[in-house]
N, C-alpha and C positions, 0 to 999 in steps of 0.2 A: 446766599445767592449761588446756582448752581450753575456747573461749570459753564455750559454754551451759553449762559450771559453774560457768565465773567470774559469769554470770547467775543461776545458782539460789543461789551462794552469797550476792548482794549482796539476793536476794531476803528468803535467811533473816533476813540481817541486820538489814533491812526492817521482818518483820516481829516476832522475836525477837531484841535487840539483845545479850540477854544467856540463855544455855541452861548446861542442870547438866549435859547429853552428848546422845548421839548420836542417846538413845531420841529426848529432844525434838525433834532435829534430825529424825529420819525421822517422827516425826509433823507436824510443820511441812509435810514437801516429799508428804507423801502429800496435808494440802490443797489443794498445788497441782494433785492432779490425778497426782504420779505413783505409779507402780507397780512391780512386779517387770519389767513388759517396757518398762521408759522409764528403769530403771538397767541392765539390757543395750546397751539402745541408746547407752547412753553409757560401756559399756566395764564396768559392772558386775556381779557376780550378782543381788543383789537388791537391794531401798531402804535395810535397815539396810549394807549393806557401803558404798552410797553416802553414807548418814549418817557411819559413822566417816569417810570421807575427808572428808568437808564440816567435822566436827568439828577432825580435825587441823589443815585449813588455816583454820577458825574462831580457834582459838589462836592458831596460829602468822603468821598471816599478816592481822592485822587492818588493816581498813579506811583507808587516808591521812585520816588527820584533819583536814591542810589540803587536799585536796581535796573531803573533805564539806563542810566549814565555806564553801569558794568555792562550792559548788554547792548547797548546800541553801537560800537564797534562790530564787534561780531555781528550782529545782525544787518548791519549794511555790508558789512562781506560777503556774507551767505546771499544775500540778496542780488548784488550785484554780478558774484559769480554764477547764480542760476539764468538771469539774464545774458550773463555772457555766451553760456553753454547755448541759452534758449537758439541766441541771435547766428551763432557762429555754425551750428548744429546740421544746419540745410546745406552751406555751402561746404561743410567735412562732405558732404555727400560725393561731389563733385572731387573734391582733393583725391580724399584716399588712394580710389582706383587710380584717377590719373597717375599718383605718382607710383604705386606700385608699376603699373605701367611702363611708365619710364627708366625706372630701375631696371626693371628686367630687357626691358631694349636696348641697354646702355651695358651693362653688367652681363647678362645671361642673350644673348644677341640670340644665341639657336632657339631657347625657350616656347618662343612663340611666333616660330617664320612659318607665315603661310605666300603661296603664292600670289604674283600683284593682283589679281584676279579677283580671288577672294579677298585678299585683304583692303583690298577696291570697296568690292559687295560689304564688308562689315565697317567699313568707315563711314557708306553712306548711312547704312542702320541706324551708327552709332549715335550721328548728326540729326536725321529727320527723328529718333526718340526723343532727343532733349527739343527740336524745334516743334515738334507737334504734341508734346506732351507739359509744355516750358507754360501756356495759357493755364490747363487745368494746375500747374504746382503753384500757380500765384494766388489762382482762384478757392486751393485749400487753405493756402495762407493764410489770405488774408478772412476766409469765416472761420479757420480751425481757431485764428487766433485772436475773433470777437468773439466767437462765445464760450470758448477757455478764461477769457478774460472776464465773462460777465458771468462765471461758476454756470455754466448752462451744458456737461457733461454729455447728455443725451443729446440735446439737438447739437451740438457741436458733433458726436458721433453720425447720426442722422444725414446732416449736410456735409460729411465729406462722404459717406458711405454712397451716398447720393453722386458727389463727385469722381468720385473713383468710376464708380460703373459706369458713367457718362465717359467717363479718360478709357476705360477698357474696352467700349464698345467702339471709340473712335480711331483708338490705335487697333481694332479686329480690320476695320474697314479699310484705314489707309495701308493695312501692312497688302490687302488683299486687292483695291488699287496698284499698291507699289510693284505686287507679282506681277498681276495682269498687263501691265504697262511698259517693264522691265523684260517681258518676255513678247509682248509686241514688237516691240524695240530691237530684240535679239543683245541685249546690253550685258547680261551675264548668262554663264549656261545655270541650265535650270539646278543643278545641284546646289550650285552657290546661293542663289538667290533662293531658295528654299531655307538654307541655313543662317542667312543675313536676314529670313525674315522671323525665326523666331528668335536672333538676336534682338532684334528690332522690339519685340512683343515683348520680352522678358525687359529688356533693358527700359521701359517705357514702363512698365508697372514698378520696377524696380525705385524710378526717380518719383514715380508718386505716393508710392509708401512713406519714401525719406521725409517726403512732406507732411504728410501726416504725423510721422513720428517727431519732425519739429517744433510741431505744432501743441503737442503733448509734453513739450519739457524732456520727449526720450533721446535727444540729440546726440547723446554719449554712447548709444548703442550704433548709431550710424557708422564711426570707425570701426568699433567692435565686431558689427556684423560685416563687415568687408573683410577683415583681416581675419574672423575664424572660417568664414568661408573658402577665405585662400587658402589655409591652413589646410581644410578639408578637402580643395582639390589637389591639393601637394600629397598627401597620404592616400587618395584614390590614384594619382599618378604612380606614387610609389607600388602600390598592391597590382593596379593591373597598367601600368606601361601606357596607357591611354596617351592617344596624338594631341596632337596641338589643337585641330578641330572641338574634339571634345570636352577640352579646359574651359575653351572660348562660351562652348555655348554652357557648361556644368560650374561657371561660376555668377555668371549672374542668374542664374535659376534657382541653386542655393540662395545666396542673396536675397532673394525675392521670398525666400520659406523661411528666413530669420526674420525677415523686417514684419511679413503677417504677422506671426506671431508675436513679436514684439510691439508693431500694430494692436493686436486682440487686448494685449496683456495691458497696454496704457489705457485703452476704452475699461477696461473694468478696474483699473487703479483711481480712475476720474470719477467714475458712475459709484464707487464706493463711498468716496467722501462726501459727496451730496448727495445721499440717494431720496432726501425729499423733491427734487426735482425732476422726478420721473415723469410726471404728467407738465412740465411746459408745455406752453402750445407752441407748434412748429412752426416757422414764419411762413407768409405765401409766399410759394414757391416760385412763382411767375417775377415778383420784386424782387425779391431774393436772387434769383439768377440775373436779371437785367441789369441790377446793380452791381454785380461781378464780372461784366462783359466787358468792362473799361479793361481789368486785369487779366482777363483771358487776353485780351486782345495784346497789351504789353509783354506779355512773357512768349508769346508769338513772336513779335516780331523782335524783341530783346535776342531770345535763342539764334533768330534767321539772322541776326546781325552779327551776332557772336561767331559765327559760322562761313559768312558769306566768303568771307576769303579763302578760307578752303576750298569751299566749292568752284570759286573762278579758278584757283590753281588746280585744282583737282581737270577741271574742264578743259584744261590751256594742253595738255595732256598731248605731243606729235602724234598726228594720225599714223604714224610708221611704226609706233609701238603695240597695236594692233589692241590697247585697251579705251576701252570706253570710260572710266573712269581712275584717275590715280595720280596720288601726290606725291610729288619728287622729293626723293629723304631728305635733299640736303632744307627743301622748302619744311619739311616735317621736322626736322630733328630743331631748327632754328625755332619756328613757331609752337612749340611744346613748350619749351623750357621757360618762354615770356609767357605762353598762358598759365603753366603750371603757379608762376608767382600774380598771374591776374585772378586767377581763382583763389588762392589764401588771398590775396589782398581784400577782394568781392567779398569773402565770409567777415575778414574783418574791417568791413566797412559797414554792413549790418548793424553792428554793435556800434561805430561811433555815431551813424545816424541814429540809434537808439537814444544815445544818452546827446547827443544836441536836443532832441527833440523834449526827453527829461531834464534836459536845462532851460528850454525854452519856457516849459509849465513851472519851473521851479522862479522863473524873474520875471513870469505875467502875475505869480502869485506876493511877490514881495513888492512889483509895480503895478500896482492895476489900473495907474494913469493912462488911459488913450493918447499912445504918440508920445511915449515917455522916451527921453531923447538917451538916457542912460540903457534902457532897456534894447534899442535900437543899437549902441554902438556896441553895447557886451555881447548881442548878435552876431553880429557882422566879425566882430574881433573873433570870438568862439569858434564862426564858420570856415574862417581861414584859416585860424589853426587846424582843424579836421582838413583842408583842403593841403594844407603842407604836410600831415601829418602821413596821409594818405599815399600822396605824393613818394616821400620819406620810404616806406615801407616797402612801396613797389619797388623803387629801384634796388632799396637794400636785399630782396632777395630775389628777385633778376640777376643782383650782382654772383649775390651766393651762388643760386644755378647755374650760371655761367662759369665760375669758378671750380667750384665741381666739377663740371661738363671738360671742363679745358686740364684737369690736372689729375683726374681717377677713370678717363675713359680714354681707348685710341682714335675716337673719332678726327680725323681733319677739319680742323679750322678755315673754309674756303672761303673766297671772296662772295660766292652766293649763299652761304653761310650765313657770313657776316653779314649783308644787306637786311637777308631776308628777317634776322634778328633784331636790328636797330631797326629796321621800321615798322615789323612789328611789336618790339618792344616799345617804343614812342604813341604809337598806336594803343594797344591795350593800356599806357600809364595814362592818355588823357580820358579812356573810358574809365578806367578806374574811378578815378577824379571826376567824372559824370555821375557815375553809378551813386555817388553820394549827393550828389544832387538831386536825381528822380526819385529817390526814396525817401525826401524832405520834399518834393514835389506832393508824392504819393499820399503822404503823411498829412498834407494841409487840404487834400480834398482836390491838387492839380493835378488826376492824374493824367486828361486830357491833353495836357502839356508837355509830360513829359514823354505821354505815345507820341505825339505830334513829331517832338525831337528826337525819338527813336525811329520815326517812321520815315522822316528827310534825310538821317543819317544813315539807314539802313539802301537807301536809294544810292547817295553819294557812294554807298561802300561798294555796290556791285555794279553801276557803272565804271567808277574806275578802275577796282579790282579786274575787271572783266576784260576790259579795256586793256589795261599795259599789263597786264599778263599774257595776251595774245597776242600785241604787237613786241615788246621786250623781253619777255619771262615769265615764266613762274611765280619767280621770286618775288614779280611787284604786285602780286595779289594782293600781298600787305600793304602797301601805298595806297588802296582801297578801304583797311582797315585804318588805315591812318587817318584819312578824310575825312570818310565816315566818322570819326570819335572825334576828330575836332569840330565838325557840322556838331553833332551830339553834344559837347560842352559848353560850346559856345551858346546854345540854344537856353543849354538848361540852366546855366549860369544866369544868362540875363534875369528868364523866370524865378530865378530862386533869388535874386538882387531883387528884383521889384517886390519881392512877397513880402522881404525883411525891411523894405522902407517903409511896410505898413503891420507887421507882425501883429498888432493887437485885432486886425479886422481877421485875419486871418488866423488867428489863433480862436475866435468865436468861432467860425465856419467850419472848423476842423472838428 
């Protein structure tokens, strides 16, 4: 027997350990993807004649027990940890920079002073990138990683190739909106706003790469390419003395010429291993996009919600200070260090929604009673611990940022500090604790439900934020976010309670 069947046989095995014949067996190898012309190519007539052979030596020739037994440790490590990489991978995107970031505002304070001005002009950049670019990364996601999943290399390239140039034609337009309207306005003078808008560009193809490259298992290359690209503006600073402008805009441009490339290089590492699937047919394009419009629309308004408190603070701005836009440091330095622990906590909550949802197939398959009351309570138990877990995590490095922050930097500890920390920090801990709800929302097919509760809570967040930021402060923008995430939990909580007092209907639908 030659090797690629000694492969598809350990596959069935995989994932049917035990079959009644050969039907099941040629149903099994048809979801891998084969056909009448991929059992020729391996010497056959069709899929049932390569099912009976795969049957026969099913029987006859079963699996070395002490070879599973030595290898099946390891191979669920290797396994689990590629998962973890896969899952954690997107949201390294978002860390990294942050906290170099931070670092160096905390540590290297001159590094990166630009006037409130411009640094106005490249906050809003920074914010409308991820909020107009936040739809197309959900929308790579989620087809990068149906048809990676279903070995479909080409169309998997195809439709985000597809996506991207739709994400780059749409960030050309809003960046060119954002001048036109910004310079109606008289909001920044034109130097700035020129500079904010190919941050804007750069940093917007930038988060959609990262997607892609999650998407392909490259996850590991997203810190990598941040961190040698910094490297590379540190050694260009060193050679020619270049300002602070220049950093700004010469590192996420690099950035953006590793991820391509690492981009290129995962499309032809995929297309290799399968390259009998060159001619898939591509899905219609018309279904195919309508059915991703739920997720454009989520990562829309997820990002505009992530955000919205800045903006109310940024806006609450005294007109005496003669800017049109700009966040008070003490409001900034506070809401950094609790988002910086909501963004590691968001990567690794990816992952434990991952494995509830691989626990949930793992006790529909040992219970396959409809309304099995055992199956229902290890649920429910399961989900709260992820829900504490979660919980756990957030504060334990909030704490640590804070700890840091209070005993390696000279910054002052002010009472609007403090506020603006603990409500924000309270705020981002129950979104946290959301976010693992819409993503077990998303995962059963709700994902209408879980826009719906991003969408009531993204309202809550900028009327209030908006609100007692202009009547009390700055500082209670956050009280906006705080709302907002509780409206948001509460919502998604119920929906995700009502799914699991029926998990078997909804584990069919998914």
């Amino acid at each position: 027997m030659n090797e690629p069947i000694e492969d598809l046989l350990a596959d069935v095995r995989r994932v049917a350990p035990q079959v009644v014949g050969y039907r099941e067996i040629a149903a099994v190898i048809e979801s891998f993807g084969y056909d009448d012309r991929s059992a020729k190519d391996l010497g056959f007539p069709d899929v049932f004649a390569l099912a009976k052979h795969l049957c026969t030596r099913f029987s006859s020739d079963p699996a070395p027990e002490e070879d599973a037994i030595k290898n099946s440790r390891w191979t669920l490590f290797k396994a689990e940890a590629s998962r973890a990489v896969r899952k954690l991978s997107l949201g390294l995107a978002y860390v990294v920079p942050w906290a170099v970031l931070l670092v160096l505002q905390y540590l290297r304070p001159d590094a990166l002073q630009v006037s409130p001005e411009l640094g106005g002009a490249l906050s809003l950049a920074l914010i409308a990138s991820l909020i107009t670019t936040g739809g197309f990364i959900q929308m790579i996601s989620r087809s990068g990683n149906f048809y990676y999943g279903m070995e479909e290399p080409f169309v998997a390239r195809s439709t985000c190739i597809l996506l991207l140039n739709l994400g780059l034609i749409s960030t050309l337009l809003f960046a060119m909106l954002g001048l036109v309207l910004s310079l109606y306005f008289h909001l920044f003078p034109s130097s700035y706003l020129t500079l904010a808008a190919i941050e804007y560009v750069a940093l917007s193809l930038l988060w959609m790469f990262c997607a892609v490259l999650a998407v392909q298992g490259l996850g590991w290359c997203i810190p990598l390419m941040f961190v040698l690209s910094a490297f590379m503006i540190g050694l260009i600073k060193m050679w020619t003395n270049c300002g602070t402008i220049a950093i700004l805009v010469l590192w996420p441009a690099l950035a953006v010429l590793g991820a391509i490339g690492c981009m290129l290089a995962g499309f032809r590492r995929a297309e290799k291993k399968n390259p009998g699937k060159r001619e898939s047919a591509s899905p219609r394009h018309s279904v195919w996009f309508v059915s991703l419009l739920p997720f454009y629309g989520y990562g829309a308004v997820y990002f505009s919600f992530l955000f919205a408190d800045r903006m109310a603070a940024g806006s609450a701005i005294p007109w005496i200070s003669g800017l049109s836009f700009g966040i008070d440091s003490s409001y900034q330095r506070g809401m950094d260090l609790v988002l910086l622990a909501f963004l590691i906590t968001a990567a690794l909550v990816e992952y434990l929604s991952d494995s509830f949802l691989r626990f949930w197939r793992q006790l529909a398959a040992e219970n396959p009673r409809p309304g099995s009351k055992p199956l229902v309570a290890s649920l429910r138990q399961r989900h709260w611990r992820l829900m504490l877990a979660t919980g756990s995590v957030f504060i334990a490095i909030a704490a640590s940022a804070w700890f840091v922050f209070c005993h390696f930097t000279a910054a002052e500890v002010t009472p609007r500090l403090w506020q603006t920390s603990v409500m924000g920090g309270l705020g981002y801990l129950l979104l946290s604790m959301a976010l693992l709800e819409i993503i077990i929302l998303a995962s059963v097919n709700s994902t209408s439900a879980a826009l719906l509760a991003v969408t009531v809570g993204l309202g809550v967040n900028v009327l209030t934020g908006y609100g007692l930021s202009h009547l009390l402060g700055s500082q209670y923008a956050a009280a906006g976010l705080l709302a907002g995430s509780a409206v948001v939990l509460w919502r998604c909580t119920a929906a995700v309670s009502h799914i699991l007092r029926h998990p078997d209907y909804h584990y069919a639908i998914s």
